[in-house]
N, C-alpha and C positions, 0 to 999 in steps of 0.2 A: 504494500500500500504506500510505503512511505517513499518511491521513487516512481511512483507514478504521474503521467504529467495530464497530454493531452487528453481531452474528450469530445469527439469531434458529433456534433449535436444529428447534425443531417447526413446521414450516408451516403459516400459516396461523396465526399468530400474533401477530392484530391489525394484520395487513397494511394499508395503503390502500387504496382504488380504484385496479385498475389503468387508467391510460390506452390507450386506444384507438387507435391506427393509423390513419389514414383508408385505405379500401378492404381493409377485411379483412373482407365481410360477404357476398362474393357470390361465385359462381364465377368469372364474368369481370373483376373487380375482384382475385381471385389470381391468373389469370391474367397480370393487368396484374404484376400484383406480379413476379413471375416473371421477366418480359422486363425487367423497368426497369433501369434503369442507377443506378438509388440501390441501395447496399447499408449495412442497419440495422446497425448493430452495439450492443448491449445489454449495460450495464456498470453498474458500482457507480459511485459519487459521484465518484472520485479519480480516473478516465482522465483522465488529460492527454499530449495529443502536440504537438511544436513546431508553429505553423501552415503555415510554410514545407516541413516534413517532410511531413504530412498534403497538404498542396497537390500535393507532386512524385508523390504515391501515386497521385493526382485523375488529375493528367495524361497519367501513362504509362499508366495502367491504362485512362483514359474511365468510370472510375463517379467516383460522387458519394457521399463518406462521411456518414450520418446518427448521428446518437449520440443515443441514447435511454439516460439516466441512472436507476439504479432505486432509490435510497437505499443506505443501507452494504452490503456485502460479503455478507450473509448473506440482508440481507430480495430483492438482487439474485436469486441463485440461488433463493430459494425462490417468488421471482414468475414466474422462468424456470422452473420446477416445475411452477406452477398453472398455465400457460401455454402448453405445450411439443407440443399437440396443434394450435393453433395459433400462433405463435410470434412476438411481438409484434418479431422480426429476426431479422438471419440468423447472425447470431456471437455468442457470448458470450464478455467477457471478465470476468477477476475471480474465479474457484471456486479457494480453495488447496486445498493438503492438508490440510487440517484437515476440509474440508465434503468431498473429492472422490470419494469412493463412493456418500454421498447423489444425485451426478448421472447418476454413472455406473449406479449400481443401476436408478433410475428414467427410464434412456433420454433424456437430457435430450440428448446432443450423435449425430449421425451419424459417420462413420468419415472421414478424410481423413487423412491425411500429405502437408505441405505441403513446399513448395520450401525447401531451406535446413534440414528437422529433423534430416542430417547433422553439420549444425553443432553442436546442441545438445549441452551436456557432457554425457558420460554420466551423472550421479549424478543430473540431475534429469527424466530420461527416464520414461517410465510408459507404462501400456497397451500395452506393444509388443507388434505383433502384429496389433490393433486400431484404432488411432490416431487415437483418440475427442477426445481433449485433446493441445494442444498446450502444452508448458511455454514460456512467457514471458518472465517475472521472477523474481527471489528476495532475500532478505532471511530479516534475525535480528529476533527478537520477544524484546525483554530489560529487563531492567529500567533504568531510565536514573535517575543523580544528580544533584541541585542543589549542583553545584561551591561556589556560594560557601557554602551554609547547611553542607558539610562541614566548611568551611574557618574560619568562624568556629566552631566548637562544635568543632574540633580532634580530630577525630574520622575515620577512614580508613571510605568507603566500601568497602558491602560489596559480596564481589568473585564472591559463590555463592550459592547455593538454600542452602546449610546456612548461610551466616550473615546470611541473612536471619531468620532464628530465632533470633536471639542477643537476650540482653536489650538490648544497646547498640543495637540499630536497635527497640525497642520502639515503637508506634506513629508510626513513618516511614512505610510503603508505602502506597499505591493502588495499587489491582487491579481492573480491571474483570468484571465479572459474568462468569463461563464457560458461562453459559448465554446470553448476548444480544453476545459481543463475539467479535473474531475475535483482537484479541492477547489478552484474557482468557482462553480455550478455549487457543490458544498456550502461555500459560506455565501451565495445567493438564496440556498434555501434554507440557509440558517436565517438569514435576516428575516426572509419570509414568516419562516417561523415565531421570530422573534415579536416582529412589528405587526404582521397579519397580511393576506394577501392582499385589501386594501390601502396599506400603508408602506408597504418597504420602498416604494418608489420614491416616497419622500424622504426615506432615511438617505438613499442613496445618491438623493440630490445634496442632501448635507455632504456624502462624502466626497461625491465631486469637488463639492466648490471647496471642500477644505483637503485637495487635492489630491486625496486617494490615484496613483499608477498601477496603471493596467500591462499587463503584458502578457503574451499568448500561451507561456505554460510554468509548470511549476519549477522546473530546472533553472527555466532564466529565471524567476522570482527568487527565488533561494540561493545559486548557484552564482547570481552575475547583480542581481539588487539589493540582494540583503546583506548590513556588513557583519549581523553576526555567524553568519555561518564562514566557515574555515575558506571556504574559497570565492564567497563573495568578497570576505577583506582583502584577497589577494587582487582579483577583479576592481577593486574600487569602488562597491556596492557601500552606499551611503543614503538606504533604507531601513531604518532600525525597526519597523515590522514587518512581519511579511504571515500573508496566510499559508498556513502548512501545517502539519498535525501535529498531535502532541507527544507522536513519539520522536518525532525529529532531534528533541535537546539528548535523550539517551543514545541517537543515534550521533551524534556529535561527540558524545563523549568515548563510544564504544570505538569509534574510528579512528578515534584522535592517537597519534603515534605514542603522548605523554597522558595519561589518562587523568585530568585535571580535578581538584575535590569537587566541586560543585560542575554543572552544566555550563556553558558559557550563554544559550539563551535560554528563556523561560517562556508560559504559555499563558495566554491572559485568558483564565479558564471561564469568566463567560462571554467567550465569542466561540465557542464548540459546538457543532453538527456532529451528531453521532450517524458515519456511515459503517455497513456491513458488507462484505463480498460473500456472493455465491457462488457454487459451480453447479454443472447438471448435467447429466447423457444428452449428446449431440443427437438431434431428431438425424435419423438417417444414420448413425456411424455402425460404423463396418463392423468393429467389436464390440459389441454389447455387454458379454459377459466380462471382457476384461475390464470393461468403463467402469461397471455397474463395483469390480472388486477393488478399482481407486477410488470411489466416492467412499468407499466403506474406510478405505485405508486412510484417506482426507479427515476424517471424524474419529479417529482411534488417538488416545491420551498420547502416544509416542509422537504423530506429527503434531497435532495439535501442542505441545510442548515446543516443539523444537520451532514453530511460527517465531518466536517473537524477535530473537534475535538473526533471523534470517531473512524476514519480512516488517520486522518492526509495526506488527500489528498483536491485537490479544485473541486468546484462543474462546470458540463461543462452547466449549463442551464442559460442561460441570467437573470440577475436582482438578482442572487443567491448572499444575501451575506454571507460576511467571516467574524468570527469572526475576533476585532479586537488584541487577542496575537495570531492569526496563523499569520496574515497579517505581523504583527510586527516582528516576531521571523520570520518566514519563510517564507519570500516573494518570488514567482513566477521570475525563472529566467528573465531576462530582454529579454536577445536572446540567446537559447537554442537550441541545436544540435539538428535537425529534422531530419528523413527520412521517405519515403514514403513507405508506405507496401508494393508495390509489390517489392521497393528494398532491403526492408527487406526478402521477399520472395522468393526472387531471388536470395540471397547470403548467407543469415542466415547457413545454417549447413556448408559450406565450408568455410566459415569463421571461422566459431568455431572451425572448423576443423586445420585446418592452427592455428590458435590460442592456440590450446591445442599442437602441434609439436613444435609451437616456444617458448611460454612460459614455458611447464610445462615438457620441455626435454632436 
């Protein structure tokens, strides 16, 4: 989650060439597909599972995991989109709440309830009934600060969506585009959340005029705008907020060559969107049964543990722990801007829509 960028809103949106599969052209070439003991799994840029973990999965199960990467979060689903009649593998992971009616509307996963979705907390449960998507992981989408640039200008970071509108944070923030980003759409429907669907317009004419930066994804926001992360201060990033989650400061520390006592930024925990990732059986995919024994293995305490510091997000199965420098460096907002998917689903592209008119014109 935590190096995901783009979310690209409309499909088919300057997409790449998709790569090709070897044996996906003939009948007896799916059928090969079918029987084989590889199973695809098709994901966003940021899967990472321990190799030791991934190995033990190999073993007991007898299949061979393939990982086919599709670029950020958004342009992923939306190739798993253009693709879904034939389906370039058999799982998908990576569609949060934020995109997840998009896949579901358009038939993108087949039905299954996997071993272990018992487990799963209830509050981050969906489709039941159905059991199109399985929930994952979860995380906060919030605005993160550069401890020390607060620290020298003597100045208390802000701790809320309303006082990000304050003249004293006037030209502080990067935001990434809510139309091409997935924490940018985030903290669009955090406001939403926050303010009401009648009113975030006017929040975010507040943060216009008090100069809120936009830019197209999360890498350049973090990476090239913001000065407290390690390589925006290298860059010249002379943005002391920036929206990013809150596992960001552990992951700052956990990188860092010298591992420093405290985080070098901090998260102004109420400006948090609580998002979740799914994955699901690919309508169409070649292997079924081997799909069906990675969602089982997706939901087993061993991966789910090994999430956080490989993905820098938290595990949603009961009894899963967390290391304790994710816990310490990036602790789970307390109370976190929620919305419910079909509200998501019901307003998502006019929102964005309205959002790209007012902000970025």
């Amino acid at each position: 989650m935590h190096n995901k960028t783009l979310v690209a809103v409309a499909v088919g949106l300057g997409l790449v060439a998709l790569p090709v599969l070897s044996g996906c052209g003939s009948d007896d070439a799916k059928g090969s597909a079918a029987d084989s003991r590889t199973v695809t799994l098709v994901s966003h840029d940021s899967w990472l599972v321990s190799k030791s973990v991934l190995r033990d999965f190999e073993m007991k199960s007898g299949y061979q995991v393939k990982v086919l990467k599709s670029g950020d979060a958004g342009q992923a689903v939306n190739k798993a989109l253009l693709t879904k009649d034939n389906p370039q593998g058999d799982v998908f992971f990576g569609v949060d709440n934020t995109l997840l009616s998009r896949a579901l509307d358009n038939g993108l996963f087949q039905s299954y309830e996997p071993k272990g979705s018992d487990q799963v907390l209830p509050q981050y449960r969906v489709d039941q009934g159905r059991h199109r998507v399985t929930p994952v992981d979860t995380g906060d989408i919030c605005v993160n600060y550069d401890k020390a640039w607060f620290s020298e200008h003597k100045l208390t970071p802000p701790q809320s969506f309303a006082d990000l509108a304050k003249p004293a944070y006037k030209n502080l923030l990067v935001t990434e585009n809510a139309a091409t980003s997935s924490p940018g759409l985030g903290f669009l429907l955090g406001s939403a959340a926050k303010f009401g669907g009648d009113h975030w317009q006017d929040y975010w004419t507040k943060l216009k005029a008090n100069g809120v930066k936009v830019v197209d994804g999360w890498e350049q926001a973090y990476y090239q705008e913001f000065s407290g992360s390690s390589e925006g201060r290298k860059a010249g990033g002379d943005r002391p907020l920036v929206v990013s989650y809150a596992s960001s400061p552990p992951a700052e520390v956990i990188y860092a060559k010298k591992r420093p006592g405290t985080a070098p930024t901090g998260v102004s925990q109420g400006t948090c969107f609580r998002q979740t990732e799914y994955a699901g059986l690919l309508s169409n995919a070649k292997n079924t049964k081997g799909g069906k024994a990675f969602l089982d293995f997706l939901l087993t305490k061993e991966f789910q543990e090994d999430m956080p510091l490989n993905m820098f997000v938290y595990p949603v199965r009961q009894g899963a722990a967390v290391p304790p420098d994710f816990t310490k460096y990036g602790p789970q907002a307390k109370d976190p801007e929620t919305m419910p998917p079909a509200t998501i689903a019901a307003n998502r592209d006019q929102w964005v829509k309205s959002w790209t008119s007012l902000v970025l014109r």
